[in-house]
N, C-alpha and C positions, 0 to 999 in steps of 0.2 A: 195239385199245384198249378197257379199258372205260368203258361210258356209267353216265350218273347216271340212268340214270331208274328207277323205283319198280319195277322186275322183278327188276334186281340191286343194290339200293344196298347188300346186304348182302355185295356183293363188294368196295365202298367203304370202308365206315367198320368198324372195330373198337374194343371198349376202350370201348362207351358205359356210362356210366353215368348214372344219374339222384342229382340232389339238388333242394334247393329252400331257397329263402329268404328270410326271415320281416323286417317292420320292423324297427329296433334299438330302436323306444320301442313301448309296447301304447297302441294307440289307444284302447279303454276304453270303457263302455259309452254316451258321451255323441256324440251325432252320427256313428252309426258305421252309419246305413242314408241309400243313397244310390239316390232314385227314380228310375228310370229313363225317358226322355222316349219318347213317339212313336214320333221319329227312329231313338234307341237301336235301340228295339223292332223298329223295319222294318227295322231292316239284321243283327238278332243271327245270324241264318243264314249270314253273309257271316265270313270270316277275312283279316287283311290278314298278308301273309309276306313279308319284308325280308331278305336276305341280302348282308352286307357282308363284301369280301375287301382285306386285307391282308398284306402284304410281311412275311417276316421282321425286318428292320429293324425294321417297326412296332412287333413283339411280343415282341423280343429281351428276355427278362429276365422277361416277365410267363408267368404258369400259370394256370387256371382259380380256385385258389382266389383271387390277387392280385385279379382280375376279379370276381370276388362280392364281396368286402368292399365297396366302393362300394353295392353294391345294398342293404344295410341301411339306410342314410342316407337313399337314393332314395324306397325304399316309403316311409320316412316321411312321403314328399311327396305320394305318388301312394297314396294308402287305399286310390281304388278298384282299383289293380290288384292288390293281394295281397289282394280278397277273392274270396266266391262268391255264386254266383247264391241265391238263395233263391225264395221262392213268396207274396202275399200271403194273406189268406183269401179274397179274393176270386180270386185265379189271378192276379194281373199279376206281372210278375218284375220283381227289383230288387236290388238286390248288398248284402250283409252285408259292411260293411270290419270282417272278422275276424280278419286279419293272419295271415290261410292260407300266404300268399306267392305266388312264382310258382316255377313248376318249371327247372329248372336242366340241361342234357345236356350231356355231354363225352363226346368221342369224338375218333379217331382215321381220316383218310383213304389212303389206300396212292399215291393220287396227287399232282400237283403243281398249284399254282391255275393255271400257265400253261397247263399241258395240260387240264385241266377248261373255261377258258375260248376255249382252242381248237376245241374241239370242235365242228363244224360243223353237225350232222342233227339232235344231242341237245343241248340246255339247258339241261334241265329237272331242273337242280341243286336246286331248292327242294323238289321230292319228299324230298331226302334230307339236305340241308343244313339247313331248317328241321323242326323235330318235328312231325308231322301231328298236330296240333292238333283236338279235338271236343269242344263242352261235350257234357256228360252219357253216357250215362241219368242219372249219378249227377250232376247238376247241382252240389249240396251239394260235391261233393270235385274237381270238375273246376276248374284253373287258369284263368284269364284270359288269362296272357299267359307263354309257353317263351322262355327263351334258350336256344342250342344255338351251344356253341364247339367247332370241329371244328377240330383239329391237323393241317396236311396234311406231307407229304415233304420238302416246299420248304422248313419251317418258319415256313412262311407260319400263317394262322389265317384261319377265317372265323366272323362272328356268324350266327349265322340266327335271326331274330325272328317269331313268333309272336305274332299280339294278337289278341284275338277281339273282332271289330268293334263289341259292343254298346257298350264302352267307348268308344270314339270312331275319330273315322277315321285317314286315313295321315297328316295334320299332325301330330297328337296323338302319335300314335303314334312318330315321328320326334323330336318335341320330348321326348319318353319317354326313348330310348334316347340321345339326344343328353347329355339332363339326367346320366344315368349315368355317360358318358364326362367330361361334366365335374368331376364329383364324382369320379371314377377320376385325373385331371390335376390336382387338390389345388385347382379352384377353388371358393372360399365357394359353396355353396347358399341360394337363400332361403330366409325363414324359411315360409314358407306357397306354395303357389301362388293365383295370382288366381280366383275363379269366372267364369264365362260366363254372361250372359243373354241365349239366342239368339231369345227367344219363339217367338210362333205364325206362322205365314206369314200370310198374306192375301191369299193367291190366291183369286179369284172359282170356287168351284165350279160354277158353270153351262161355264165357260171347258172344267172338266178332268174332266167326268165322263168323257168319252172316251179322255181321255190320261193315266191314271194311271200314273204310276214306275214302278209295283212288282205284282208279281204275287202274289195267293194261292196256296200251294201246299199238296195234303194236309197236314190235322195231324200233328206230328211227336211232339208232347207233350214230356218232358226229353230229348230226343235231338236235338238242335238241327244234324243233316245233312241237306242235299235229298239226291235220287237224281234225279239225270239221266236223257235219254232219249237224250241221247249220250253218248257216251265224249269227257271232253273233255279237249285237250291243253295245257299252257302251257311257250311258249317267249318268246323274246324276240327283236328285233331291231336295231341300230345304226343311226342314219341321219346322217353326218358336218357337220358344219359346211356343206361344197364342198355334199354332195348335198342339203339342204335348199335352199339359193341356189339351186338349178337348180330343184327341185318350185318352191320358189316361183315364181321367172321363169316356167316349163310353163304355170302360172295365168294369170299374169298379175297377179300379187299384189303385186309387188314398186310397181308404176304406177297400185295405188291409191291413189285421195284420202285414203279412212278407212284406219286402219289395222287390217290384219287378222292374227292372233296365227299364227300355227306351228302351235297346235293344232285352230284353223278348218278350216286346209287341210288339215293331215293329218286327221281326221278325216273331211270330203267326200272324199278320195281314197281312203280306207280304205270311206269305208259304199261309193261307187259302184264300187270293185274287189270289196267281198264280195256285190252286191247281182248284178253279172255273174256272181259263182261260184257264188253261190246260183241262178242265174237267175230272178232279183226275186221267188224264191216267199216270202220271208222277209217281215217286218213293212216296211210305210213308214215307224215311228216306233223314233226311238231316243232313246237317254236320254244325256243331257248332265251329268258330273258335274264340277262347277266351286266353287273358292272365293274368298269375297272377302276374306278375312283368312288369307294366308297365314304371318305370324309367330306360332304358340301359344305361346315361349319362356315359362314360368313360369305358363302357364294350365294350370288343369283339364282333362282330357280334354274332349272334346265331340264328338259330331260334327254338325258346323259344316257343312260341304259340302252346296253347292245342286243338287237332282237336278232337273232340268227337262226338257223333250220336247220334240222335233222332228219334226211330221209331212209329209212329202214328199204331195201331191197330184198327182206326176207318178211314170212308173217312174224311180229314181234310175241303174237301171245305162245308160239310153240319155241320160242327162240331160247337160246340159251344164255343166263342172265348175265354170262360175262360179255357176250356178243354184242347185247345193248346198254350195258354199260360203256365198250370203248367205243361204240358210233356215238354216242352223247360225248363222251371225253376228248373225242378225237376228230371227228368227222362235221361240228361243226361249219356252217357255213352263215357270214354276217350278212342278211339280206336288209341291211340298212341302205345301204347303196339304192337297192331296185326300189326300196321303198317313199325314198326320198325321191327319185327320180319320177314316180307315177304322180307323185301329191303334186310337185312342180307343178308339171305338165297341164292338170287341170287344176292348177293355180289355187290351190286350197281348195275350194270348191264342192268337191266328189267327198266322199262320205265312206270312210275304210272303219274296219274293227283290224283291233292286232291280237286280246287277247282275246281267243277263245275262236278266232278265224282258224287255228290248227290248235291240239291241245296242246295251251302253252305252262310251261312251268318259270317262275318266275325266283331267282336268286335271291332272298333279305335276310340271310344269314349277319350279314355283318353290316345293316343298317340298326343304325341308334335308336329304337324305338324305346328301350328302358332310358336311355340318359335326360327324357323329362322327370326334372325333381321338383315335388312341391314339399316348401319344409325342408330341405336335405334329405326326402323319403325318396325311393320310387316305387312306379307304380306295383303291384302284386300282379297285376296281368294284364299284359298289351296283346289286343289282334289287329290285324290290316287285312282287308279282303279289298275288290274291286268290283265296280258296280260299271252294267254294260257291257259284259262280255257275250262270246258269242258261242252257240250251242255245243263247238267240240270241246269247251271247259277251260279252266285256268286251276292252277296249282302253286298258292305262295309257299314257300320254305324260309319261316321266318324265326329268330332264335327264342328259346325255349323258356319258360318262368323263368325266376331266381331261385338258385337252390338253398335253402336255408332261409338266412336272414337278408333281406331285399337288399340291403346297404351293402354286403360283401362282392357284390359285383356277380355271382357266378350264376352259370346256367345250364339247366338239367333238360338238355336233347335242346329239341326241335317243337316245334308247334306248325303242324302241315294244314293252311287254309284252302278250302277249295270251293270255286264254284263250278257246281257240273248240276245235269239232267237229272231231276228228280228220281230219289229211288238208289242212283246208281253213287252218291255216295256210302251207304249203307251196305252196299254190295261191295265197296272194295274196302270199307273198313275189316269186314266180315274176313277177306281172301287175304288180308293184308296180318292180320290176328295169325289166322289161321295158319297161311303158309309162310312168314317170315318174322315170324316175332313169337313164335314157340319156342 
């Protein structure tokens, strides 16, 4: 059987083509430079990639150009995403809504979504599903944000979404592509989206000189890729309704007083299963990324998302799993503050990672990724991974299939994305089976 991953994806897909497309109104030279915050700034290295699969039913009828037409409407909501980056005189970056567009891929798969989602060693659909995505060298001509409709066998369809994270995070991002499909299903768009004022944090910097998010990494200048010191791999993995119940109960989570989220525990269970794999030579501090406004519908981009730090003062792989459960639950600490304060400083500039500068676990439990409907269907399976991350790994926790029939809303567990160091996913699937989900 062939696999999806980036060695042969060109035994995969055929027939791609490139297009791109532009607002339906010109936005004009009146509020058409949109400044880019901090936040923006610390995370632009980072790429969020969404790959949503649907049934032939879903798509019976539609073709890639039906599916563009909506996106003319769209841009005209969304400026900043059919513009591009520019430069100020002083070097900070900041997006010219110049109604560039965004770039557009159709292609062609030889196989079937049931058999792509079967696939058991390989996952790593988004290699080839979604368009590998980089601003620059040429900053000025590089997109913000790919869609890629891939036609498979089955007659199935899959989106693969592209955003480049300066623009905002995966709410935004979701409420992006969300806003499209509604406009695709003939419902009214507003006439504006709402803006965001997320201000400054106010975090005490004595607290976080120690604990900062985000790492600086060599200057990149308009080529906005790290380069690893691993080879790193992103796959994905299921964790059912039944077999959460049981990780919980294993805790003891189920018989606490306070209540503690889904993504507490998986989290403690994940840092002290990779903390064993690693054998604790890795960071005691990881990074927490959580939001408290999960509905963006008809908001601006932003990104919104609280990155805060967790440091363990004990080894976590001998620890005891309720110990690193309430240092996640409770010992948070929000290092936006120091973070936004370094970007300033060197004025956009300088060049950070956030996810994967410590091992970060990232909250998408209660982001909209099913609520795109084509047809009144959705999709049978959405994943989100992030591209750019940096060798200590990244872990999404994002909600689980649809249980039954797609349309009844419900969903069975979790679907845990991660990107980590080759090898060492397979290793904590392995410890993860083994020691908590027996």
């Amino acid at each position: 059987m062939k696999t999806g991953s980036a060695n042969n994806e060109s035994l995969l897909l055929s027939n791609v083509k490139l297009s791109s497309v532009v607002p339906a109104t010109v936005t004009g030279e009146i509020n058409n430079v949109h400044e880019l915050t901090d936040m923006d700034l610390a995370m632009k290295l980072h790429y969020i990639q969404g790959v949503y699969f649907f049934t032939r039913e879903s798509v019976e009828g539609l073709t890639t150009d039906k599916l563009k037409e909506p996106m003319f409407q769209c841009l005209d909501l969304y400026t900043t995403v059919s513009g591009r980056i520019r430069r100020s005189e002083t070097g900070r970056p900041f997006i010219k809504c110049n109604d560039s567009g965004v770039r557009i891929v159709e292609a062609e798969c030889d196989t079937t979504i049931e058999e792509l989602l079967d696939m058991k060693k390989d996952r790593s659909f988004q290699s080839f599903l979604v368009y590998n995505q980089v601003l620059g060298p040429d900053l000025a001509y590089s997109p913000l944000v790919i869609m890629q409709f891939t036609w498979f066998k089955c007659g199935g369809m899959s989106l693969g979404l592209s955003w480049a994270h300066v623009l905002g995070d995966a709410f935004s991002a979701t409420s992006f592509v969300n806003m499209w499909a509604k406009i695709l299903s003939g419902q009214m768009r507003p006439k504006c989206l709402q803006p965001v004022n997320l201000g400054k944090s106010k975090s005490p910097t004595s607290v976080l000189e120690n604990l900062v998010s985000t790492e600086r990494v060599n200057p990149l200048g308009d080529h906005w890729l790290i380069a690893n010191n691993s080879k790193m791999e992103t796959n994905y993995f299921q964790i059912t309704a039944k077999q959460l119940e049981h990780m919980l109960a294993n805790v003891g989570a189920v018989d606490q007083a306070t209540e503690i989220s889904h993504f507490e525990v998986l989290s403690a269970i994940i840092w002290k299963c990779l903390s064993e794999i690693r054998e604790d030579w890795g960071r005691r501090i990881i990074a927490v990324c959580t939001s408290s406004s999960h509905n963006r519908e008809n908001e601006y981009p932003t990104n919104g998302m609280v990155l805060s730090t967790v440091e363990a003062d004990f080894p976590v792989a001998k620890a005891d799993i309720s110990a690193v459960i309430e240092l996640i639950a409770e010992k948070r600490v929000d290092g936006m503050g120091m973070t936004e304060e370094i970007v300033e400083k060197e004025n956009g500039e300088a060049d950070y990672i956030a996810y994967g500068a410590n091992l970060t676990f990232v909250n998408l439990e209660e982001a909209e990724i099913y609520g795109l409907e084509l047809k009144g269907q959705k999709p049978v399976f959405v994943n989100y991974a992030i591209n750019g991350v940096g060798d200590e790994g990244v872990v999404l926790v994002l909600p689980g299939a649809a249980k039954g029939k797609a349309e009844s809303g419900g969903r069975d567990g979790v679907t845990l994305t991660m990107v980590l160091p080759e090898n060492q996913f397979q290793l904590l699937i392995n410890k993860l089976e083994r020691d908590w989900m027996q």
